[in-house]
C-alpha positions in Angstrom: 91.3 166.7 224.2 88.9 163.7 223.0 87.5 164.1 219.6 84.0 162.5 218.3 84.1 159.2 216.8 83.4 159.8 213.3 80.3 156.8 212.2 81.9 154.8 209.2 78.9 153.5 206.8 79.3 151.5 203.9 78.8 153.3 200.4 75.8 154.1 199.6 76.1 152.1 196.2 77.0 149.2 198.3 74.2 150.2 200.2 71.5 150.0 197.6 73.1 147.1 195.8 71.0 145.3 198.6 67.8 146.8 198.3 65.1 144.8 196.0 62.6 146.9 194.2 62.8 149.8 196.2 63.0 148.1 199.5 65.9 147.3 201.7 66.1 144.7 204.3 67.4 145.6 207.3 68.3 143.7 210.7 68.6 145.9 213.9 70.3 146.0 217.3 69.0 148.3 219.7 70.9 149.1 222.8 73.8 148.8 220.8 77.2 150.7 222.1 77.6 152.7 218.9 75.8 153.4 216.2 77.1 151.6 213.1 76.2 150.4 210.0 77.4 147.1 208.1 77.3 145.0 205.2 75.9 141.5 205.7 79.2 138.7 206.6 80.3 135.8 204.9 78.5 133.9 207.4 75.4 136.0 207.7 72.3 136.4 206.3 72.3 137.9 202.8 70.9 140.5 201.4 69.9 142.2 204.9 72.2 145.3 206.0 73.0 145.3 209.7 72.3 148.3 211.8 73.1 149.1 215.2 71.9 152.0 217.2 72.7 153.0 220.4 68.9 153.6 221.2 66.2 151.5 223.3 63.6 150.0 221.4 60.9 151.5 223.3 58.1 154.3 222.3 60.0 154.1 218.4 63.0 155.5 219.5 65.1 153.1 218.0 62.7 153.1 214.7 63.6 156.7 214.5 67.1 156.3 215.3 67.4 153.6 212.7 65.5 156.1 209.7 67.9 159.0 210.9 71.1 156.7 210.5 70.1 155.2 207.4 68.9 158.3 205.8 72.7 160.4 206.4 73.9 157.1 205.7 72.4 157.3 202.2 72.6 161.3 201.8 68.6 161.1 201.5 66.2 163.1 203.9 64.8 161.0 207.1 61.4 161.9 205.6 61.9 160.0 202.4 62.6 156.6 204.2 59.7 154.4 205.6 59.7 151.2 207.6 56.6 149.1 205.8 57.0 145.6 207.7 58.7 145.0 210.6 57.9 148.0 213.1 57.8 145.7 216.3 60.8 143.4 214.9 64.4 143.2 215.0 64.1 142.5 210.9 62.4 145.3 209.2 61.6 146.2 206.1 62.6 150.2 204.3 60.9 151.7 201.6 63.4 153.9 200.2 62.8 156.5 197.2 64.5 155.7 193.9 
């Protein structure tokens, strides 16, 4: 019997310790093999939490997959989150409420 992999996020405090006046930087890999979300490295960029989603950045459906992710990730409701820059780019910008 194979059970579901269980998505492991961050915090959310550790979360929104990255956001900066409401907004949270975010860098995205589509196509990814899971979804999964991470806390910048060491040796990557600050500031900018790293999201991976399993789905193809074509028609929004990875936009959307990102917003759903991101919104259990934080316990919010997908409708409350908002990409304002970055719609067409792997770097994006989320408004999220306070």
């Amino acid at each position: 019997m194979q059970m579901a992999k269980k998505t492991l996020f961050p915090t959310r405090e550790e979360m929104l310790a990255l956001a900066d006046g409401g907004e949270l930087t975010i860098k995205v890999t589509p196509n990814a093999g899971e979804n999964s979300i991470s806390l910048p490295g060491e040796n990557g960029p600050a500031r900018i939490l790293l999201i991976r989603v399993t789905a193809t950045p074509e028609d929004g459906k990875a936009n959307a997959a990102v917003l759903k992710l991101l919104a259990k990730a934080l316990g919010l409701p997908k409708t409350s989150l908002a990409i304002v820059r970055g719609g067409n780019a792997r770097t994006k910008i989320i408004a999220i409420p306070d």
